[in-house]
C-alpha positions as semicolon CSV with decimal commas, in nm:
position;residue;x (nm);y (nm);z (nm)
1;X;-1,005;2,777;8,801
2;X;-0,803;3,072;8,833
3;X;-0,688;3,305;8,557
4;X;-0,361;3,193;8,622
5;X;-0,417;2,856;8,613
6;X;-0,635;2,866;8,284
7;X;-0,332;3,068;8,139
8;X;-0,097;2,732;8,243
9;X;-0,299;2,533;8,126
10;X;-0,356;2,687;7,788
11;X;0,026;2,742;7,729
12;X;0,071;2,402;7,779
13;X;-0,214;2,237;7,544
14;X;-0,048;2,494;7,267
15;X;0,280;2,362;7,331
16;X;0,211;2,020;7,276
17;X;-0,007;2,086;6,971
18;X;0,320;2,269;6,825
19;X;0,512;1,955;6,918
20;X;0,261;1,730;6,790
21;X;0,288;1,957;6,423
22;X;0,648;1,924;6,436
23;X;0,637;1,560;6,502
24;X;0,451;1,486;6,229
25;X;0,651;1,730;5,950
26;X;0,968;1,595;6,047
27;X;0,788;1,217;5,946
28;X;0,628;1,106;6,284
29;X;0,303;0,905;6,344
30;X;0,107;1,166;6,468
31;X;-0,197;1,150;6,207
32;X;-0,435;0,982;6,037
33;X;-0,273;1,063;5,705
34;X;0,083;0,988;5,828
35;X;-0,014;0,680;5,988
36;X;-0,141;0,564;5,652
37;X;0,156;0,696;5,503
38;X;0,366;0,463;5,738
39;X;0,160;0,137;5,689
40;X;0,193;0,172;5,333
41;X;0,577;0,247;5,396
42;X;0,571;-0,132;5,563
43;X;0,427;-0,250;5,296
44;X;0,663;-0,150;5,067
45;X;0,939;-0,272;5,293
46;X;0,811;-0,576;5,337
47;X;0,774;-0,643;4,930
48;X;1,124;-0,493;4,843
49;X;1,323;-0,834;4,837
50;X;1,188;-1,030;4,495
51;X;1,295;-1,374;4,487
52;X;1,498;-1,476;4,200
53;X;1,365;-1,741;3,952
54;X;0,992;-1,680;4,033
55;X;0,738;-1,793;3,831
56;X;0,402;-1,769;3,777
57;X;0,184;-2,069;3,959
58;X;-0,119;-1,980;4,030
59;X;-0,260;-1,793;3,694
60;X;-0,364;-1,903;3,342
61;X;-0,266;-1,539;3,236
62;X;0,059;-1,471;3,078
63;X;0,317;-1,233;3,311
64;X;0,220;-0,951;3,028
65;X;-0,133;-0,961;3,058
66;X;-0,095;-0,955;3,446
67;X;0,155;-0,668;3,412
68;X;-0,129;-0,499;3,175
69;X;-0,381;-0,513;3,399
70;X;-0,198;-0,306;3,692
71;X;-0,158;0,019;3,465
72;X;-0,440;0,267;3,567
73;X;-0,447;0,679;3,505
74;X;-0,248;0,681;3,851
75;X;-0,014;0,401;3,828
76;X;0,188;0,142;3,619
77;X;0,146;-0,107;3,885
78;X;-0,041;-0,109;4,220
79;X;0,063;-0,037;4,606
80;X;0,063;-0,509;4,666
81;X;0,226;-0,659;4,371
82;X;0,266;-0,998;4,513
83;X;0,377;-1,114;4,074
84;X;0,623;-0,868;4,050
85;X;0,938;-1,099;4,092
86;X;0,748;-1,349;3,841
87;X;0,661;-1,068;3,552
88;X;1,043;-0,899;3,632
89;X;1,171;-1,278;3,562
90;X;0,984;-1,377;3,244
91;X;1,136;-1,024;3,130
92;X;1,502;-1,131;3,119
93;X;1,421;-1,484;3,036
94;X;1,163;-1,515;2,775
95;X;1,225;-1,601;2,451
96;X;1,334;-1,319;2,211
97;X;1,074;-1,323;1,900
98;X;1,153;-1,022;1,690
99;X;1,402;-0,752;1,712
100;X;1,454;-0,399;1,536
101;X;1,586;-0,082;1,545
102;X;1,463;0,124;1,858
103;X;1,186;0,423;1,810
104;X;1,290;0,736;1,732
105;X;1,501;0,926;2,012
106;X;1,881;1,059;2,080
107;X;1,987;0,774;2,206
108;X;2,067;0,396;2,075
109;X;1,794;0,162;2,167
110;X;1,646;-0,138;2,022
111;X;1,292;-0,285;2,016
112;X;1,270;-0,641;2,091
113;X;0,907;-0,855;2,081
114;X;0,926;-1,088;2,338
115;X;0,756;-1,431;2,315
116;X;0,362;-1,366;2,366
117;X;0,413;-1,052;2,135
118;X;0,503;-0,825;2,437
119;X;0,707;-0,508;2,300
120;X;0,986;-0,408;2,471
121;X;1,314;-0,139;2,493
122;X;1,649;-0,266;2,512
123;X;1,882;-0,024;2,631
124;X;2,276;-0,155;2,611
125;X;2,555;-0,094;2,848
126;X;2,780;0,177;2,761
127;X;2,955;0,175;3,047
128;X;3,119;0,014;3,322
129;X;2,997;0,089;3,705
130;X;3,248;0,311;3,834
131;X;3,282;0,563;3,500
132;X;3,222;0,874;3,581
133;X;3,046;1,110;3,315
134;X;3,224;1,442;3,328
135;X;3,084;1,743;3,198
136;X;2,737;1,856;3,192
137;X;2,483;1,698;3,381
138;X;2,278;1,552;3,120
139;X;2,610;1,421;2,925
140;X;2,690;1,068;2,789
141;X;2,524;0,770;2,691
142;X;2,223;0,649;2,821
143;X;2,310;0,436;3,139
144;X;2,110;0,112;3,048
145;X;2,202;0,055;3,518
146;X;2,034;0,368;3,561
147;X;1,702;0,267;3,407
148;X;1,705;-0,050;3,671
149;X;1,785;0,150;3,949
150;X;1,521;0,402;3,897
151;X;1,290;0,139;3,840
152;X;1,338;0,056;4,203
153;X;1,363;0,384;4,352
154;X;1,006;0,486;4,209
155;X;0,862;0,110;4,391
156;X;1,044;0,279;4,695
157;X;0,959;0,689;4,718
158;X;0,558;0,484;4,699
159;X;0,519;0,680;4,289
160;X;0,460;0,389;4,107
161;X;0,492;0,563;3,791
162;X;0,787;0,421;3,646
163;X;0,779;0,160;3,339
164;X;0,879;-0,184;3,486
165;X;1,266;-0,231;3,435
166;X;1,517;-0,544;3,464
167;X;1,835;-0,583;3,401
168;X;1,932;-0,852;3,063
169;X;2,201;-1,040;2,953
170;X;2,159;-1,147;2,567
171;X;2,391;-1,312;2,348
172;X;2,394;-1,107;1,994
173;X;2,439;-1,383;1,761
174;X;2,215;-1,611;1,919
175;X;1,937;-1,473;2,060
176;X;1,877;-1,113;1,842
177;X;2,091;-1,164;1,508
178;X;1,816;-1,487;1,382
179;X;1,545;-1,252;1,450
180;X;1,691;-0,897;1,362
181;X;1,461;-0,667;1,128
182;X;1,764;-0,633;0,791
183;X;1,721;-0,256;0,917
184;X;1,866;-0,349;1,264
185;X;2,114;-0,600;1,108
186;X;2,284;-0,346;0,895
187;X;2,421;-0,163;1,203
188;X;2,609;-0,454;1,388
189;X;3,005;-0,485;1,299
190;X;3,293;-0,627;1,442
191;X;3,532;-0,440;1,685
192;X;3,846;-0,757;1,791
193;X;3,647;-1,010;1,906
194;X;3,353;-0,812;2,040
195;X;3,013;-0,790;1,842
196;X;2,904;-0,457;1,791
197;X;2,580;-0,219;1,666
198;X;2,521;0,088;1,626
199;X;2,146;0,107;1,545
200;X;1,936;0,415;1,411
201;X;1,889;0,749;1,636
202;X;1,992;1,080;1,628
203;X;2,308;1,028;1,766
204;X;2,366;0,682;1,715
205;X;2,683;0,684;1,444
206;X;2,889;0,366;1,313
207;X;3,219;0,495;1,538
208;X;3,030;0,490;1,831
209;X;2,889;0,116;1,839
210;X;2,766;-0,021;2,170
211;X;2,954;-0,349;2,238
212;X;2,957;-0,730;2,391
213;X;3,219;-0,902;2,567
214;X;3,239;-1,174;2,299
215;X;2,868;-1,205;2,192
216;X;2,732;-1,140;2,550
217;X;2,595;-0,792;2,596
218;X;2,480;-0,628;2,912
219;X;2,098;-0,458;2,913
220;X;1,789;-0,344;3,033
221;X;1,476;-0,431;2,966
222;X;1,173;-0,157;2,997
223;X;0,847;-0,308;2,981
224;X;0,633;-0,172;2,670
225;X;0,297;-0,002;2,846
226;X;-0,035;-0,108;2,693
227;X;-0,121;0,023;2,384
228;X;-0,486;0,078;2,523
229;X;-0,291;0,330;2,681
230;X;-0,152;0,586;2,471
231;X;0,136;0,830;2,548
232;X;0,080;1,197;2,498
233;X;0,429;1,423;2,510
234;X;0,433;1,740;2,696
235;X;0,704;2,040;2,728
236;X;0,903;2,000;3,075
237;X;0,764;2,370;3,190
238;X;1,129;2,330;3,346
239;X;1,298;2,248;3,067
240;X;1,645;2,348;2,991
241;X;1,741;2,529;2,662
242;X;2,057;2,306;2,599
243;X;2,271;2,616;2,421
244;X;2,541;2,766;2,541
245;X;2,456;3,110;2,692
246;X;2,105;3,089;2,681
247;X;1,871;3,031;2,959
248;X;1,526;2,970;3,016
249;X;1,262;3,154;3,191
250;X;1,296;2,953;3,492
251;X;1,693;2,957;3,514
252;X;1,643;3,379;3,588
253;X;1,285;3,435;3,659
254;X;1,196;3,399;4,053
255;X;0,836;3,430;4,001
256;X;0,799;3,160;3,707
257;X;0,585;2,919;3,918
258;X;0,312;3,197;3,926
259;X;0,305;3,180;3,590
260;X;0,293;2,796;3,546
261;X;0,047;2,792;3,799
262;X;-0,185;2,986;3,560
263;X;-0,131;2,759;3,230
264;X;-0,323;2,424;3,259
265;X;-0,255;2,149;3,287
266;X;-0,064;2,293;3,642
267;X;-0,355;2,546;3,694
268;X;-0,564;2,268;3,851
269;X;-0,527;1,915;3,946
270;X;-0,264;1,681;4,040
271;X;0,030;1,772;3,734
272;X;0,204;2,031;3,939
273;X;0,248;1,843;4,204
274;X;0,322;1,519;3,969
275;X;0,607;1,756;3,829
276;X;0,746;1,853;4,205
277;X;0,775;1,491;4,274
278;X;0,940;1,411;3,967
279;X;1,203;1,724;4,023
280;X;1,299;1,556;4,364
281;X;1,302;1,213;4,185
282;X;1,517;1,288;3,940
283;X;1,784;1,519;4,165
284;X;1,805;1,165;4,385
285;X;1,914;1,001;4,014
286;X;2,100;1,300;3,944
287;X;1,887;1,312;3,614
288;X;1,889;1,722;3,442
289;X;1,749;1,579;3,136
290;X;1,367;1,552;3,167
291;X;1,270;1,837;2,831
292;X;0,974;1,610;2,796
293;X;0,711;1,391;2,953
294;X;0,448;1,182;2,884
295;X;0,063;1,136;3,054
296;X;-0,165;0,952;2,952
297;X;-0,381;1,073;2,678
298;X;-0,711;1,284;2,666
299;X;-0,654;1,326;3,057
300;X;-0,712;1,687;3,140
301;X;-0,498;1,706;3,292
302;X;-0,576;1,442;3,544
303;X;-0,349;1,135;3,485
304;X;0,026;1,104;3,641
305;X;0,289;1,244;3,489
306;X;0,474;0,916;3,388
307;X;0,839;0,845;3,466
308;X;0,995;0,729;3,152
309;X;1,352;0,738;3,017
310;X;1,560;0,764;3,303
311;X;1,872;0,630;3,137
312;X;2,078;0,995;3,174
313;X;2,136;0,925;3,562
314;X;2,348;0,823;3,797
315;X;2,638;0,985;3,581
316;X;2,828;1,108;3,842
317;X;2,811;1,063;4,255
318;X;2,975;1,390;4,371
319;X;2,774;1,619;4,135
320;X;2,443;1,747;4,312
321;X;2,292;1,945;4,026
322;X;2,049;2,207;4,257
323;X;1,869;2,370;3,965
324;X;1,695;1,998;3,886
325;X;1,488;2,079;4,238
326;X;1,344;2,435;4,072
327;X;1,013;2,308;4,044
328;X;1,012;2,257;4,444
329;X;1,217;2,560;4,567
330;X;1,073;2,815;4,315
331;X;0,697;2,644;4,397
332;X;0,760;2,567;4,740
333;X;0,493;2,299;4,807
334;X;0,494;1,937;4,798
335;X;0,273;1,651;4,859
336;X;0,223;1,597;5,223
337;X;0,261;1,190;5,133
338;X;0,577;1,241;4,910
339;X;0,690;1,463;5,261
340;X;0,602;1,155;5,506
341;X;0,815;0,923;5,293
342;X;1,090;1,124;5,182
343;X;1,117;1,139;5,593
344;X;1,075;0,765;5,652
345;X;1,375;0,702;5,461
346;X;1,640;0,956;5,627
347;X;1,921;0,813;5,787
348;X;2,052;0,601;5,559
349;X;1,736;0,387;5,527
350;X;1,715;0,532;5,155
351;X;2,028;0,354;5,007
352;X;1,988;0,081;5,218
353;X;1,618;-0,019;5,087
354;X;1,789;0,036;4,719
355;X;2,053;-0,224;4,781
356;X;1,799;-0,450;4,862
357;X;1,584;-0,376;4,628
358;X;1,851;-0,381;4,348
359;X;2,007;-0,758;4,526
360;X;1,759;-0,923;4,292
361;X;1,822;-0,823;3,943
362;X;2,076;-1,023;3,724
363;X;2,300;-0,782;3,609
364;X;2,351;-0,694;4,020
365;X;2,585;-0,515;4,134
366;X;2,365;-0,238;3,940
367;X;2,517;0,051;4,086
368;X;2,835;0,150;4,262
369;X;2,871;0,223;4,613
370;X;2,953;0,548;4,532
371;X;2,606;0,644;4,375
372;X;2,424;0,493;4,734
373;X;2,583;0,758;4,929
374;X;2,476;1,006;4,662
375;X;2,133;0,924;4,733
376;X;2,185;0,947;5,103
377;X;2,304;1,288;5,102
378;X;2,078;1,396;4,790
379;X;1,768;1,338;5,036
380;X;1,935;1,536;5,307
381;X;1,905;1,851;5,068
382;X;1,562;1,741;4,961
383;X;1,441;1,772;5,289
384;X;1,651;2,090;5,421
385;X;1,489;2,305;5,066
386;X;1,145;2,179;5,218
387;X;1,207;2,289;5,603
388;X;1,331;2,642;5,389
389;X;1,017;2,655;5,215
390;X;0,814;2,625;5,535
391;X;1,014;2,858;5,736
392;X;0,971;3,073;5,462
393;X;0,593;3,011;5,436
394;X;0,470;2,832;5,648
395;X;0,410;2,446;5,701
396;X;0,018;2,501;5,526
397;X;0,103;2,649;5,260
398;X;0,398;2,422;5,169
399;X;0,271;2,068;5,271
400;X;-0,047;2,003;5,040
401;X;-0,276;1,726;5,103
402;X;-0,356;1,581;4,762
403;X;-0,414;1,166;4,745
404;X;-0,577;1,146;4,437
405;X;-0,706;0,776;4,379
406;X;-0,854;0,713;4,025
407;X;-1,054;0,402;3,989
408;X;-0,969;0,185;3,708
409;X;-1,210;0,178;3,409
């Protein structure tokens, strides 16, 4: 073959590799790793819709001790869940055994004991669907919506690190007054009609009850995680100061992921990483108030970084708060997984698996159509700071291939 020739030839196999490479960053099929991205993407289509009203049939075990049995140092719950509409319904229908003030935190919460002893955190509704929360963008109440909507975007971004969340309706005299702790009992009032409380927290104060319509008051439900598997709490490294006129490192330092990169637990295994994901999970909620996290305990570093406490979200669909994506544009790498799905759900297939997803809960609609299009065009900047990053630095050195797969014990 002539020189020539050879030359033609090997501008042409070069050309197609590059369009192969760019095929697969922009999300295609062209790999054994995005292929197995994608079938795993089907899979979580195809398990989105939960039927209402399921039950367990074919089990002695109890929905808790199934739900138990899913959490590993990688996940709450696995990739095939075929119980998950049965556990999900036993949560806003069992019986309520016990219930108290909520652990200690900011925010008003109770803890309720569910019948089979299962623990878990009622979060009330503060406000209606369309409020918007002005102001900064970790202001408000919790939003007790939020917490079921995250729920549901962590099943479909493939994490699986969320706490399992439904949405509640519970009637205050009924149901929790009979089996209130006196504690929890001394906080409910009257406001008109309505039946108020007010509970214990930092900010929880008697002005500011959370209140029924009548007796009937709107919820979520997070499921309590196993106490075989404690909680240790970490410093966000991105963490934001919350006073006026003072930043943190990362708010004026460029170089600050150099220097995480050199503290454990981000100088070696998956936590980095864990905390990239979370940044772009949390700018989709619109959530700037992650100062902590919890693992799992006595991990070194190696469990996932678990996503709990997602109530300050979905506060307000025209704000895109940028600096929540820090840990990606300052780090500039990302799992190549996270990359392949974040991809596979451009084009509006993002809100539109949501609203699905979110058809099945009781307290449906759980968010306004306002806060779908958020998500929508959130993801469109998720993916243009990536494509910057790679520009910037290359596709290698931004995409990193890390599928970390701990067995149970």
């Amino acid at each position: 073959m002539k020189l020539k020739q050879r030359m033609v030839v090997l501008c042409a196999v070069l050309l197609l590799l590059g369009l192969a490479k760019i095929f697969l960053l922009d999300g295609g099929e062209g790999s054994a790793a995005s292929r197995r991205d994608l079938r795993a993407f089907r899979k979580m289509e195809a398990g989105l819709s939960l039927s209402r009203g399921a039950r367990l049939t074919h089990t002695l075990q109890s929905p808790w001790e199934i739900a138990s049995q899913w959490v590993g140092p990688r996940e709450v719950y696995p990739e095939e869940t075929p119980e998950l509409a049965a556990v999900l319904t036993s949560l806003s229908t069992a019986k309520i055994e016990r219930a108290d003030v909520g652990y200690k935190g900011t925010q008003l919460k109770a803890l309720l004991v569910l019948d089979g002893g299962q623990k878990v955190v009622f979060k009330p509704k503060r406000y209606n669907r369309d409020y918007v929360v002005e102001g900064e963008p970790y202001a408000g109440y919790d939003r007790h919506n939020a917490e079921v909507a995250a729920f549901h975007l962590d099943r479909i971004l493939g994490f699986r690190r969320a706490p399992l969340v439904v949405g509640r309706y519970v009637n205050l005299r009924t149901e929790i007054k009979p089996v209130a702790t006196d504690q929890l009992l001394s906080t409910f009032l009257m406001q008109g009609n309505n039946t108020c409380f007010y509970g214990k927290c930092y900010y929880c104060r008697e002005s500011e009850p959370a209140c029924a319509e009548g007796e009937i008051m709107e919820g979520s439900l997070t499921l309590w995680l196993p106490d075989v598997w404690p909680l240790q709490k970490h410093r966000h490294p991105w963490g934001r100061t919350y006073r006026e006129g003072k930043l943190a490192r990362w708010e004026y330092d460029e170089s600050y992921c150099e220097a995480v990169k050199k503290m454990p637990p981000y100088d070696a295994g998956p936590r980095l990483l864990d905390v990239i994901d979370t940044a772009i999970f949390d700018y989709l909620i619109g959530n700037a108030d992650r100062h902590h996290y919890e693992s799992f305990q006595d991990d070194g570093g190696a469990s996932m970084l678990i996503l709990l406490d997602n109530a300050k979200s979905f506060g307000n669909a025209a704000l895109d708060e940028r600096s929540i994506l820090a840990p990606l544009y300052q780090c500039c790498m990302v799992r190549v997984s996270t990359w392949n799905r974040l991809n596979l759900l451009r084009s509006g297939a993002l809100s539109s698996a949501m609203r699905q997803a979110l058809g099945f809960d009781p307290i449906q609609p759980v968010l306004a159509e306002p806060h779908l299009a958020a998500l929508d065009r959130r993801l469109s900047g998720v993916i243009a700071t990536v494509k910057q990053c790679m520009e910037a630095q290359g596709p290698d050195n931004t995409l990193i291939e890390d599928r970390m797969n701990l067995p149970h014990p």
